[in-house]
C-alpha positions in Angstrom: -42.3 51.3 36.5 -42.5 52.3 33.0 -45.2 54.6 32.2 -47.9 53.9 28.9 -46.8 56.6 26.8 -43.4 55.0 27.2 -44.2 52.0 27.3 -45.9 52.5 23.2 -42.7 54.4 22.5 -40.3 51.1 23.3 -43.1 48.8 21.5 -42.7 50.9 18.6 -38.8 51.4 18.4 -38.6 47.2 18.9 -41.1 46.7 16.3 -39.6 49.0 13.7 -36.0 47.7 14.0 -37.6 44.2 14.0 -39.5 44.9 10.2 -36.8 46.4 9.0 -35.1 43.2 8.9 -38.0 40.8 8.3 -40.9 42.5 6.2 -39.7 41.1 3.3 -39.2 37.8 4.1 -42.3 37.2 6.5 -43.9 35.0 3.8 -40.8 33.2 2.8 -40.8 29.1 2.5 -38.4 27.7 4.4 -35.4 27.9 2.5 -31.6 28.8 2.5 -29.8 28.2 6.3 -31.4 25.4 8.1 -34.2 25.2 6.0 -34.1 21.2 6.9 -34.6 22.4 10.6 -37.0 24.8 9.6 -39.3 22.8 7.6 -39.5 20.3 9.8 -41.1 22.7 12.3 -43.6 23.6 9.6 -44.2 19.9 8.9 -45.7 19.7 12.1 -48.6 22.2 11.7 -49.8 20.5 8.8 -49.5 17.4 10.4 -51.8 19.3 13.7 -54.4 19.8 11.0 -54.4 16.7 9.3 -54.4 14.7 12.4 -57.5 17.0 13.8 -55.2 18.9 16.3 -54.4 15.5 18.7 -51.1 17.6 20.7 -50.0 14.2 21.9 -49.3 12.6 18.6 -47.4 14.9 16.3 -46.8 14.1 12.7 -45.0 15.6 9.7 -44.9 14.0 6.2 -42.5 11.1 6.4 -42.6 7.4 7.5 -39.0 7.0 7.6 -37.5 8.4 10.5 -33.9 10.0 10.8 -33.5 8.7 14.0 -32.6 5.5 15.8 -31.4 4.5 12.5 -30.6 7.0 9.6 -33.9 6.8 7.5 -33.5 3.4 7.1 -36.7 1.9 8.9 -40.1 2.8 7.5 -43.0 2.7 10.2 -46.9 3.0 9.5 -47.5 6.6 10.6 -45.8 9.9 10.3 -45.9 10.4 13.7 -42.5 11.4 15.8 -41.3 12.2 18.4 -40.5 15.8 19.7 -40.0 18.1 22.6 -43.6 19.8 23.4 -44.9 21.2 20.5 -46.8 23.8 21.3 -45.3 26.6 19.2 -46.1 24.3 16.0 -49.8 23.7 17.0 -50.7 27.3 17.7 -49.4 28.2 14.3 -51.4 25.4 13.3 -54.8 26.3 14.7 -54.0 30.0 12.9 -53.8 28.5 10.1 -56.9 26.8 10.3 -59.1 29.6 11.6 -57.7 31.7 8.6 -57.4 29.0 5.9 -54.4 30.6 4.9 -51.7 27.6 5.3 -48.7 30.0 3.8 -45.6 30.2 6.0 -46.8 34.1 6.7 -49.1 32.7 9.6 -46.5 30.6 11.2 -43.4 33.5 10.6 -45.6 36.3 12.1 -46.5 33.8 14.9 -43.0 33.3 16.4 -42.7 37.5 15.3 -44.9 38.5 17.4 -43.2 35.8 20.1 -39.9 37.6 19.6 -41.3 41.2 20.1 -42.6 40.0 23.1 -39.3 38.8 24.3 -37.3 42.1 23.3 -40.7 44.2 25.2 -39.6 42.0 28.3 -36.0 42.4 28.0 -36.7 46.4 27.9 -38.2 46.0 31.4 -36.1 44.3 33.1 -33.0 46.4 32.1 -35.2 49.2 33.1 -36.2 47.5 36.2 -32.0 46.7 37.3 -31.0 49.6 35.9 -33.7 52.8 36.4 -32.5 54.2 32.7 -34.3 54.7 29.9 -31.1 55.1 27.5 -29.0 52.4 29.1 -31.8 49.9 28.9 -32.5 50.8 25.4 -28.8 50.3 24.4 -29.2 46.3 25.9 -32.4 46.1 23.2 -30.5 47.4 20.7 -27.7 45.3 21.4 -30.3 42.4 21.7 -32.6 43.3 18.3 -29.6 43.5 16.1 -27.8 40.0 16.8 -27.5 38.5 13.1 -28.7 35.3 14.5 -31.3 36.6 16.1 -32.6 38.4 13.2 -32.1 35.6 11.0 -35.0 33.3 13.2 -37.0 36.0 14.8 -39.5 35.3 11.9 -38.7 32.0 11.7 -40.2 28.4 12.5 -37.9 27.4 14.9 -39.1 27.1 18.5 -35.9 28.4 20.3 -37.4 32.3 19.6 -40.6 31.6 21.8 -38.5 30.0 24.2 -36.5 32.3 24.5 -39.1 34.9 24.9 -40.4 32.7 27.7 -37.1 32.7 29.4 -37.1 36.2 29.6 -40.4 37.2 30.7 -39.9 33.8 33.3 -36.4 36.3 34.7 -38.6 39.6 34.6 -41.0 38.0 37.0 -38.2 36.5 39.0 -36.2 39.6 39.2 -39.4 41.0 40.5 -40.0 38.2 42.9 -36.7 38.9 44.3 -37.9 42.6 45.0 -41.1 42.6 46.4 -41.3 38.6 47.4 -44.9 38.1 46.6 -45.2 34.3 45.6 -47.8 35.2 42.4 -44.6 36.2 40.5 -42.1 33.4 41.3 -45.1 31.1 40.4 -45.6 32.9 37.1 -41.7 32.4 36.3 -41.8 29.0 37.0 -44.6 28.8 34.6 -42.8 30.1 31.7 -39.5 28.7 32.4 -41.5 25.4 32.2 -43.4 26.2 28.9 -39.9 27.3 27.6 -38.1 23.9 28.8 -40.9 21.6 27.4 -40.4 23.2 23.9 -36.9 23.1 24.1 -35.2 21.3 26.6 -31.7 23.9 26.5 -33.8 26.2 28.6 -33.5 23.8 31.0 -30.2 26.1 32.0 -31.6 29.4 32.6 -34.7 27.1 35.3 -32.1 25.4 36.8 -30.2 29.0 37.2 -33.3 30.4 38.9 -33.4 27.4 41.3 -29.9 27.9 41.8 -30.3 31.3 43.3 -33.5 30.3 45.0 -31.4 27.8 47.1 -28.7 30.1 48.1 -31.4 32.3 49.0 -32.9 29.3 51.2 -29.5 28.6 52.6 -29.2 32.6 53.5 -33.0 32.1 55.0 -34.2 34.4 52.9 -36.3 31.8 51.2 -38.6 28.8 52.1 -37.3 25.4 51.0 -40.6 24.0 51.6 -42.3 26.5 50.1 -39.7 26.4 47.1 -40.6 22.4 46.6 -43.8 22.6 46.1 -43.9 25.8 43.8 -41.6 23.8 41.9 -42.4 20.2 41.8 -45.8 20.5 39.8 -43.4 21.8 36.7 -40.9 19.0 37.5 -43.6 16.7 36.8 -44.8 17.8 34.3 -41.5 18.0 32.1 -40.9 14.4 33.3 -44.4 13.3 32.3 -43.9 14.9 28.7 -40.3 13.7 28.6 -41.5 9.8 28.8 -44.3 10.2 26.9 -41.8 11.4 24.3 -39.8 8.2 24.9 -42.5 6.3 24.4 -43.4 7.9 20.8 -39.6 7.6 20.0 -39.4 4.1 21.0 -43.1 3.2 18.7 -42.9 5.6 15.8 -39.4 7.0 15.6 -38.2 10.6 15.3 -37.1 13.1 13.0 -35.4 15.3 16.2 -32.1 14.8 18.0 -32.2 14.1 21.4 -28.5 12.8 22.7 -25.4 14.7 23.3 -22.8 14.8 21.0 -19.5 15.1 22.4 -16.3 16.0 20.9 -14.1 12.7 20.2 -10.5 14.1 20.9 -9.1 17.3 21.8 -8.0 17.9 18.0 -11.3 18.2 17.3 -12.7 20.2 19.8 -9.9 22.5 18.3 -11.2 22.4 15.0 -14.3 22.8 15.8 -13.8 25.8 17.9 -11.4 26.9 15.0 -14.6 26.9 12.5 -17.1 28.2 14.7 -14.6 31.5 15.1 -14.3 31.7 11.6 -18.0 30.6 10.3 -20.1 32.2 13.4 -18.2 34.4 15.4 -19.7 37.5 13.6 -22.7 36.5 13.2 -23.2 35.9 16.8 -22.9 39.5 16.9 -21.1 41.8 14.9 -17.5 44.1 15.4 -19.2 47.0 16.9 -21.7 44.6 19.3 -17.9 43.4 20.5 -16.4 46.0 20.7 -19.1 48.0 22.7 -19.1 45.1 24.8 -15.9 45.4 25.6 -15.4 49.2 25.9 -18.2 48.9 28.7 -16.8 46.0 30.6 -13.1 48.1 30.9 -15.8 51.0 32.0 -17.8 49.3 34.5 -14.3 47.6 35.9 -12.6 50.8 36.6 -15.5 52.3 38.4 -16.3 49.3 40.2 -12.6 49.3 41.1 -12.1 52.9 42.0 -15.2 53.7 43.4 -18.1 52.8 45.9 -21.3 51.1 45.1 -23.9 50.6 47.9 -24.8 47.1 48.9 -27.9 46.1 46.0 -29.2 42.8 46.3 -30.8 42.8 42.9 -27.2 43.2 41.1 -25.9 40.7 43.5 -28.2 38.3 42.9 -27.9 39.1 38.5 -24.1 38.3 39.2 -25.2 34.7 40.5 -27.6 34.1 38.2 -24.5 35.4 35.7 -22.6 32.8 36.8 -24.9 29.9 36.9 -26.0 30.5 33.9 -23.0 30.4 32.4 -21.7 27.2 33.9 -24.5 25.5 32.6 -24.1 26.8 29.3 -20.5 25.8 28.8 -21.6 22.6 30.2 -24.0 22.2 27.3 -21.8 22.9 25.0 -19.1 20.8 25.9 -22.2 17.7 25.7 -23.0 18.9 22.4 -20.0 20.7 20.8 -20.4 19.0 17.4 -23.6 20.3 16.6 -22.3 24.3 17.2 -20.6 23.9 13.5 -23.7 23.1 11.6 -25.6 24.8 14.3 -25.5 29.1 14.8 -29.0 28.8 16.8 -27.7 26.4 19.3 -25.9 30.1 20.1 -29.1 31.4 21.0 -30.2 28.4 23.1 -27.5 28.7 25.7 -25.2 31.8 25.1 -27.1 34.7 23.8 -29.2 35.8 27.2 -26.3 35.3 29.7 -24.5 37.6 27.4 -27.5 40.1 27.3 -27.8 39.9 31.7 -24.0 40.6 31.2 -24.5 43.5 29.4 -27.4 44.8 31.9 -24.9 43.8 34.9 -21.9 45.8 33.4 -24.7 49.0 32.8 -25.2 49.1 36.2 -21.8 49.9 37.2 -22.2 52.7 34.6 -24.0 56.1 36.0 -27.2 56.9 35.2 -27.9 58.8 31.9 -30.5 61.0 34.0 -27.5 62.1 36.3 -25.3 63.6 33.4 -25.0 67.1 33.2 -24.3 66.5 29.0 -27.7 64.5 28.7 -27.7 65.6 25.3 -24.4 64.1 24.4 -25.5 60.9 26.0 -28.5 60.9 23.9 -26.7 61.5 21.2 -23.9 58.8 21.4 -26.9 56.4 22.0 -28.5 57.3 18.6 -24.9 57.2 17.2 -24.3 53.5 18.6 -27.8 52.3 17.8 -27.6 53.3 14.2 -24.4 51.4 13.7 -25.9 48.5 15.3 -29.0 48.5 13.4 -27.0 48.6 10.0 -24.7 45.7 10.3 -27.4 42.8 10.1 -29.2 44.2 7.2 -26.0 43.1 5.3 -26.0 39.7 6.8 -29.8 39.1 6.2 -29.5 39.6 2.2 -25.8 37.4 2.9 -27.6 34.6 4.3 -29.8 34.3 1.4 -27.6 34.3 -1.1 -28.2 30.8 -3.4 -26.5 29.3 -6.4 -26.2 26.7 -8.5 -24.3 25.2 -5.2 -27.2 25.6 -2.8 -29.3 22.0 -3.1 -32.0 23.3 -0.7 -33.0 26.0 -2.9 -32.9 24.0 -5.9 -35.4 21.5 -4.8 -37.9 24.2 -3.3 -37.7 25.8 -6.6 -38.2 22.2 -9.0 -40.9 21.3 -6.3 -42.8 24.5 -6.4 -46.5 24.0 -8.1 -45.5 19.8 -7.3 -48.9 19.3 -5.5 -50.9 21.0 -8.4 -48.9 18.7 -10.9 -49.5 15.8 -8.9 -53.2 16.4 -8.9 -53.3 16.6 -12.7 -51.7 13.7 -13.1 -55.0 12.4 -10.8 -52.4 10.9 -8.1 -54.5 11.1 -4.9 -53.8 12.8 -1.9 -53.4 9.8 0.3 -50.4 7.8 -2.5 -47.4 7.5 -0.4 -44.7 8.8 -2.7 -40.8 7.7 -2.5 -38.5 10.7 -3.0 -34.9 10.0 -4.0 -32.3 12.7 -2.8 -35.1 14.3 -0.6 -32.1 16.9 0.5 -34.8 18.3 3.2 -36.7 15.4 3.8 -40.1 17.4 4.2 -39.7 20.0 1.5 -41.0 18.2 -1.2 -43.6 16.5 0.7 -45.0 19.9 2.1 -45.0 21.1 -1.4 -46.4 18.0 -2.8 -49.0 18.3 -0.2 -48.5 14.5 0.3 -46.8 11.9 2.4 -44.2 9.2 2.5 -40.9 8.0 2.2 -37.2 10.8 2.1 -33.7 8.7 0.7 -31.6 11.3 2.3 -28.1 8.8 1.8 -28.1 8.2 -2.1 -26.0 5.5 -2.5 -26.2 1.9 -4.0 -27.8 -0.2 -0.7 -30.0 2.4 0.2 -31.5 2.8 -3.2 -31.7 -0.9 -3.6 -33.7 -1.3 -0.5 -35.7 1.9 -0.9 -37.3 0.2 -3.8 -38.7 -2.6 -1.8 -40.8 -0.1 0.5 -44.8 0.3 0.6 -45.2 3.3 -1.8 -47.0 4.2 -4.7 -45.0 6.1 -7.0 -41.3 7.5 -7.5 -40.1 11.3 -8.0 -36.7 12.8 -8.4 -35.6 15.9 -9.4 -34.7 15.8 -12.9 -31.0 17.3 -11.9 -30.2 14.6 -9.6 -31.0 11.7 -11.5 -28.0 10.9 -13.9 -25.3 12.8 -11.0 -27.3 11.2 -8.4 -29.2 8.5 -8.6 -28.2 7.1 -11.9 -24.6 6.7 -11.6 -25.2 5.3 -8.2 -27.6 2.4 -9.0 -27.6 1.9 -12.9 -29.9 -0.6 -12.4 -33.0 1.5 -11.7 -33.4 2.2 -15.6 -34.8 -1.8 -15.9 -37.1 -1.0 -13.3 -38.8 2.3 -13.3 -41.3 3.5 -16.0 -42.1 7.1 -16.0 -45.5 8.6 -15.3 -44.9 12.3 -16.7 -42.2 14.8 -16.0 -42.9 18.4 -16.1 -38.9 19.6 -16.7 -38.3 19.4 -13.2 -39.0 16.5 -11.2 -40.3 13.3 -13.1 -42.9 10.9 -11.5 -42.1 7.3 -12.1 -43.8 3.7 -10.7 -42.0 0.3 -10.4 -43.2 -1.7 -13.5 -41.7 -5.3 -14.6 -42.2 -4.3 -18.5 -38.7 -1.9 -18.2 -36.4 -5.1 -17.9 -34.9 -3.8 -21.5 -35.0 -0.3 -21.1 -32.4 1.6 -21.6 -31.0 4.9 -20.5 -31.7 6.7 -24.1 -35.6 4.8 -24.0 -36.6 6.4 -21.1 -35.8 10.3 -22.1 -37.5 8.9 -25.3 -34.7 10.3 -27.6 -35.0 7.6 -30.3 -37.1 9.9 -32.4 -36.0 13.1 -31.8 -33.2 14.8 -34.0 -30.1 15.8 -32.0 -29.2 19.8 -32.3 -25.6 18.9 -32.3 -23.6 15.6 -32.7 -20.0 14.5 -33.0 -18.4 11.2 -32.4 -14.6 9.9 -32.1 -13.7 6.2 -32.7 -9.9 6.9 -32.6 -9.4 5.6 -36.1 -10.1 9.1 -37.6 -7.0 10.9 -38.9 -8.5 14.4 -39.0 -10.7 15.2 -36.1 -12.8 18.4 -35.5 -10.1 21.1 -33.2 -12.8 20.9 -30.3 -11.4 17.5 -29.6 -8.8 17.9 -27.2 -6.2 15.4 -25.7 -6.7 12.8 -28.3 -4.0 10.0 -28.3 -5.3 7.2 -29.7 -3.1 3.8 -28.9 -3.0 0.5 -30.8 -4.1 -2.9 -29.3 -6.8 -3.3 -26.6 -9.3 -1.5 -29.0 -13.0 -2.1 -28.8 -13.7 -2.3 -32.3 -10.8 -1.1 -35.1 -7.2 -1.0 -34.3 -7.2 2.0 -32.0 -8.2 3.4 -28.4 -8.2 5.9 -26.4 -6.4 5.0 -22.8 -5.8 7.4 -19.3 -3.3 5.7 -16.7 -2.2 7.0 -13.4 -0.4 9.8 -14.7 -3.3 11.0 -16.7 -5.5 13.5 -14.6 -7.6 14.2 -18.3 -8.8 12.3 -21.2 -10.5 13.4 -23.8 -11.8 16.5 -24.0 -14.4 18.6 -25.9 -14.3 22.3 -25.4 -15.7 25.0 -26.9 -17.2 28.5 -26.8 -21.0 27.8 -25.9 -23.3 26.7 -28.5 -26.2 29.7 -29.6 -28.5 27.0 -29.0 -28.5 27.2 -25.7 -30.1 30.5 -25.1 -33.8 29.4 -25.9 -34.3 25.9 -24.4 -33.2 23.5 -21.4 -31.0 20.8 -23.5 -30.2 16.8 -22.9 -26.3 16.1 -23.7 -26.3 12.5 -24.5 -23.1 10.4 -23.9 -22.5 6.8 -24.6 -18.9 5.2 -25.1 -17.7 2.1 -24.3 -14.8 1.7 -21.3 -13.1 -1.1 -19.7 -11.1 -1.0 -16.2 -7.2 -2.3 -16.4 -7.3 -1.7 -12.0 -9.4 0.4 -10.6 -12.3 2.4 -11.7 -12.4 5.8 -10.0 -13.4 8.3 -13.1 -15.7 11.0 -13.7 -17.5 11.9 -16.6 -17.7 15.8 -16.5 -20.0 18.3 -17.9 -19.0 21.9 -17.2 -19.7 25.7 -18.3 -17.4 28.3 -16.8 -17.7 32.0 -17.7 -13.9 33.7 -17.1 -13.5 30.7 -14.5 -16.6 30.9 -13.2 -18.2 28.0 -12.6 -22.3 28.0 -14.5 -23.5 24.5 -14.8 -21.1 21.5 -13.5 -22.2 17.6 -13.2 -20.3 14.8 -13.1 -21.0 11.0 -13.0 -18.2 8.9 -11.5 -18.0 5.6 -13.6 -17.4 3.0 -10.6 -21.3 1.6 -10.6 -20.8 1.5 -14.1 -18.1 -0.6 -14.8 -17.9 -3.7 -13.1 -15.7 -6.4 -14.5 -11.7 -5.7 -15.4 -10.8 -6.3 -18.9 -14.0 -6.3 -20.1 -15.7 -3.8 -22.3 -18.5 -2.6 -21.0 -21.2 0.2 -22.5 -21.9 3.7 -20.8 -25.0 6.1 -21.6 -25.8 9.2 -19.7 -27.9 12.0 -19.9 -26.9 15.3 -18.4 -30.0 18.3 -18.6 -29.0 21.3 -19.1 -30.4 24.4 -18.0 -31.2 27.7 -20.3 -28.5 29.3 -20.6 -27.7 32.5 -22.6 -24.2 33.9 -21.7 -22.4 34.3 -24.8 -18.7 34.8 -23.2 -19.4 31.0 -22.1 -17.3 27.8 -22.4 -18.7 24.3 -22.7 -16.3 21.6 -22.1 -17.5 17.7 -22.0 -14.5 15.5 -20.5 -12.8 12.6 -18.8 -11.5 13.6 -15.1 -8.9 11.0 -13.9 -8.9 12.0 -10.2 -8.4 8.4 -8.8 -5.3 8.1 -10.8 -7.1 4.7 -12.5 -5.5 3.0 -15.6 -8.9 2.7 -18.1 -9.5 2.4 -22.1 -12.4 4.0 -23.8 -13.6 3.8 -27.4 -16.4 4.8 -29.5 -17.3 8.7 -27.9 -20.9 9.9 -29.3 -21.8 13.0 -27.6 -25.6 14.7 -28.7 -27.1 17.7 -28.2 -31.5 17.3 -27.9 
C-alpha cells in the first residue's frame, strides 16, 4: 500500500500537471467546443436553484424542447428530462452556499472530481503493478490526453463518471484480492452513481459483472450472493430510468437518448475517415501512440520469451480488458454518428480500457525497483513525462481559438451584460423572451438571466410559427438579423417594433402598428446623413471606377431604357470594390442597399458584403434573394441592412456585389448603396 508521504507526493504531481492546463480557464463561460453541451449542463444548476433544489424535476431555461421534435413544441415548464443529475445539483447547492453563481464553482467542482479520478488511477496501477515509476507513467499517460484536459474543468458529467468508474475498479481489483464483500459493495456503488449520470458507464458495470460470473462459474464466487449485492443498484437505475421516461414523455428533453446508427457502410467509412483526421490526435497525441506501442512490442517479447508465474489479478485485468472492450465497440457501432461531432463520447467508452491496457502491458515490463540502472529508468521517465506534459498545452490554446467563423463565441460575447440591459429596460425576470438563431439554445438565456423560447432552425416556417408562441418580447443578435432572419422571413419588418438595441442584440415586441414599416424605418435612418453614397441606374455614361462589371442592356428596364442583367453564365454582377474607407476605423457602420430585381427563372442570388485583407477574409455576410423575390417577371423592391463592425486595417478591401452561384437568369435596376 502506498505510504502518506507518497501518497502527498502523487496528489501533488497530479494536481500540478492538472493546473497547468486549466488555471486559466477555471472561470471560463462555456464557450468554444461543445459549448451547446456544456451550457446545457450549467443550465441545470440554475434551474436546481430556481426550482428550490427538487432533484426529480430538473429545469434549464427553455420551453421548447430539442427533442421528440426539433424545438418545434413549446410546453409550460422548463423542465427536461435527463440522466441523474447529480453532478449539476451539487454544483448547484455550491453555488448557493457561496452566492457566487460564476462557472468557477461548477469548473472547480468536476476539477476536483477528475483529480480524484487520476489519485485512483495512481493506486490501482500501483496496486497491479508494485512500481512507483511504472504507475506514474499510466497517470502521466492518463493526465495528458488532449480530451481529457480539455473537460477536466469542465461541465460535462462524463469527468465524474469517469472518476467513479475508476475508484468503482480500484475497489473491485481489491475485492478480487482479499474477497471481503465491503469493497465489491462499495464498487457497485460507484459504478451505479457513475451509470445513473451517464448511462455509457453502463460498459465498464456490466464488465465487472462479467468477470464476477466467470468467477461464479470457476466457484470462486457466490451467485446468490452476487444477486443480491447487485440487484438493489439494478433497481435503482431502472427506477431512475422510467422516471426519466416519464418526464420525457410530459415535459420533453433537451438530451439525446437513442442510438444512432450508421446508415450504410459508405458512411461508416466516412465517418471513421473524419474521426482519424479530426480526433485521432486529440485522443492522445504522437508520443502517447507511439509509447503505447513501443511497450506493447516490449511486453509481447517478454511475455513471449519468457516466464511469468500464474497472477490472478493480471488474469482477471485481461478479462475485464476484453469485456470492456466489446462493449465499447458495441457502443459505438449503436451510436457511430455522434463520434464526428462528438470527441467526449471517446472518453465515455474508449479512454479507460486503453488506460487498463496500458497497466496490463506494464506488468509484463520488470519492475523499475529491480534495475540495476535505476537512475536511467528514472530518468527516461522524467524524459517521457515532460514530452507528454507539453503536447496538450498546444491543443488547449488550439481549441480556443475563435473568429469571425465561430457563432458560439459571437453570441456569448453580444449577450454578455444581456441580463443587466434587460433590467434597465425594466423587462422583469419572469417575461418569457423568444430568441431567434439561439445558436446554443441556453447561452443567451443564462446570460439574460431569463427564460423561454430558442429557434435553433432559422428558416421561413419556423419563424412564422415561432411568432405565434406565448412570449413576451423578441431579441436577436444584431449580426444575424439581415443574414439570418431577415432574408429568411421578410415579412417580420411589418410585424415587429423595437424596444431598444444596445449595438448588439435588439429587443423587439409583436405590435399591429408596424404593418407599413419598412426595412430603412426600423434602423431609423430617415434622418440620419449617410457617410458615403453612390447609386447606379444604368443610364449613366460615366460611372465612378469602383463600379465594376457594369453592362447595362436595353429593354426589360425598370424605369429608363437600360438594366443591368446576370444569366447562367454570370457567376458576378455588379460589383463595388475598393480599398477600405477611413471611416471605418472609429465606428460600427450600417451599409444600406435597396435596388429593384425581377426573376426571368429562378432566384438563387446572394447579395454579398465582404472585407478581405491579402485574401483574408475580415467581415463577410450575404443575403440570398429567394424570400425576397417572389413573382417572375415582376419587379420587385429589395432593402437590406448589413452592420458592420469597427474596423481599422488600412491594407483592407471592401467589395459590395452580386454572387450568381445558382446560375439564375435575373435583372436588377436602380443600385443605391449608403454608408450610416
Amino acid at each position: 500500500m502506498l505510504k502518506s508521504a507518497k501518497v502527498i507526493v502523487v496528489i501533488i504531481m497530479i494536481t500540478a500537471i492538472s493546473l497547468l492546463y486549466n488555471y486559466k480557464y477555471l472561470n471560463e463561460f462555456p464557450s468554444h467546443i461543445h459549448a451547446w453541451a456544456q451550457s446545457d449542463r450549467y443550465a441545470l444548476s440554475f434551474g436546481f436553484i430556481d426550482n428550490n433544489f427538487d432533484f426529480f424535476k430538473p429545469q434549464n431555461f427553455i420551453y421548447n424542447k430539442q427533442f421528440p421534435d426539433t424545438w418545434e413544441t413549446t410546453y409550460d415548464y422548463t423542465i427536461t428530462a435527463v440522466d441523474f443529475p447529480i453532478h449539476d445539483f451539487i454544483p448547484a447547492v455550491l453555488m448557493k452556499i457561496t452566492g457566487n453563481n460564476s462557472p468557477m464553482i461548477f469548473r472547480l467542482y468536476i476539477f476536483l472530481y477528475s483529480i480524484i479520478g487520476l489519485f485512483f488511477l495512481y493506486k490501482t496501477a500501483y496496486f497491479i503493478l508494485k512500481d512507483i515509476l511504472k504507475s506514474s507513467i499510466v497517470i502521466l499517460f492518463a493526465a495528458t490526453s488532449p480530451v481529457f484536459v480539455y473537460y477536466q474543468a469542465g461541465f460535462l458529467p462524463t469527468i465524474p463518471s469517469l472518476s467513479n468508474s475508476i475508484i468503482a475498479f480500484y475497489l473491485y481489483f481489491v475485492y478480487l484480492q482479499n474477497n471481503k464483500q465491503n469493497y465489491f459493495i462499495g464498487s457497485v456503488v460507484l459504478f451505479t452513481l457513475a451509470t445513473l449520470a451517464r448511462s455509457t458507464f453502463a460498459i465498464p458495470f456490466i464488465t465487472v459483472l462479467g468477470v464476477e460470473f466467470i468467477r461464479v462459474f470457476r466457484k470462486e464466487s457466490n451467485f446468490l450472493r452476487l444477486l443480491i449485492n447487485t440487484s438493489v443498484s439494478f433497481l435503482i437505475i431502472l427506477a431512475y430510468y422510467l422516471h426519466n421516461s416519464y418526464l420525457r414523455k410530459i415535459y420533453g428533453s433537451d438530451f439525446l437518448n437513442y442510438f444512432l446508427l450508421p446508415e450504410s457502410i459508405e458512411q461508416v467509412k466516412e465517418i471513421l475517415r473524419f474521426v482519424h483526421e479530426t480526433w485521432l490526435y486529440q485522443y492522445f497525441t504522437k508520443p502517447h501512440y507511439l509509447l503505447l506501442s513501443i511497450l506493447v512490442l516490449i511486453a509481447f517479447f517478454k511475455f513471449k520469451y519468457s516466464t511469468f508465474k500464474k497472477d490472478n489479478l493480471r488474469i482477471y485485468l485481461f478479462i475485464s480488458l476484453f469485456f470492456y472492450f466489446l462493449g465499447s465497440l458495441l457502443f459505438a457501432v449503436l451510436m457511430l454518428r455522434q463520434f464526428t461531432d462528438h470527441d467526449y463520447y471517446f472518453l465515455d467508452i474508449l479512454y479507460l480500457p486503453i488506460l487498463f491496457l496500458l497497466i496490463f502491458v506494464l506488468s509484463f515490463i520488470p519492475s523499475s525497483e529491480k534495475q540495476k540502472n535505476k537512475r536511467i529508468v528514472l530518468l527516461a521517465t522524467i524524459c517521457i513525462g515532460i514530452i507528454l506534459i507539453i503536447q496538450p498545452l498546444k491543443s488547449q490554446e488550439k481549441r480556443r481559438e475563435t473568429g469571425s467563423w465561430d457563432k458560439t463565441q459571437i453570441t456569448l460575447e453580444n449577450f454578455n451584460s444581456s441580463s443587466r440591459f434587460l433590467d434597465s429596460l425594466k423587462i422583469s425576470r419572469n417575461a418569457k423572451i423568444l430568441v431567434i438563431n439561439a445558436i446554443a439554445p441556453n447561452i443567451p438565456f443564462i446570460l439574460m438571466n431569463r427564460k423561454g423560447y430558442a429557434v435553433m432552425n432559422v428558416n421561413r416556417t419556423t419563424i412564422e410559427k415561432s411568432l405565434k408562441w406565448n412570449f413576451d418580447y423578441i431579441v436577436f443578435q444584431n449580426v444575424d438579423f439581415i443574414s439570418c432572419i431577415y432574408s429568411s422571413y421578410p415579412e417580420i419588418i411589418s410585424k415587429i417594433e423595437k424596444i431598444a438595441d444596445n449595438g448588439r442584440i435588439t429587443i423587439c415586441r409583436l405590435s399591429d402598428s408596424s404593418k407599413n414599416q419598412t426595412i430603412t424605418s426600423f434602423y431609423q435612418l430617415q434622418s440620419q446623413k449617410p457617410v458615403f453614397s453612390s447609386s447606379i441606374t444604368f443610364e449613366e455614361k460615366m460611372i465612378d471606377s469602383c463600379w465594376q462589371n457594369y453592362c447595362p442592356i436595353s429593354g426589360n428596364a425598370y424605369s429608363g431604357i437600360y438594366a443591368g442583367i446576370m444569366d447562367s453564365k454570370t457567376e458576378f454582377g455588379l460589383t463595388y470594390k475598393t480599398k477600405l474607407p477611413g471611416y471605418f476605423k472609429k465606428h460600427k457602420r450600417l451599409l444600406s442597399f435597396n435596388s429593384m430585381f425581377m426573376s426571368l427563372d429562378k432566384t438563387d442570388c446572394e447579395v454579398v458584403v465582404s472585407i478581405k485583407k491579402q485574401g483574408e477574409s475580415i467581415y463577410y455576410r450575404s443575403v440570398n434573394l429567394n424570400n425576397f423575390i417572389g413573382i417572375p417577371y415582376k419587379w420587385t423592391p429589395v432593402s437590406l441592412i448589413f452592420e458592420i463592425p469597427e474596423i481599422s486595417d488600412n491594407e483592407a478591401e471592401f467589395a459590395f456585389y452580386l454572387w450568381n452561384n445558382g446560375k439564375c437568369k435575373i435583372s436588377y435596376d436602380n443600385f443605391f448603396l449608403s454608408i450610416y
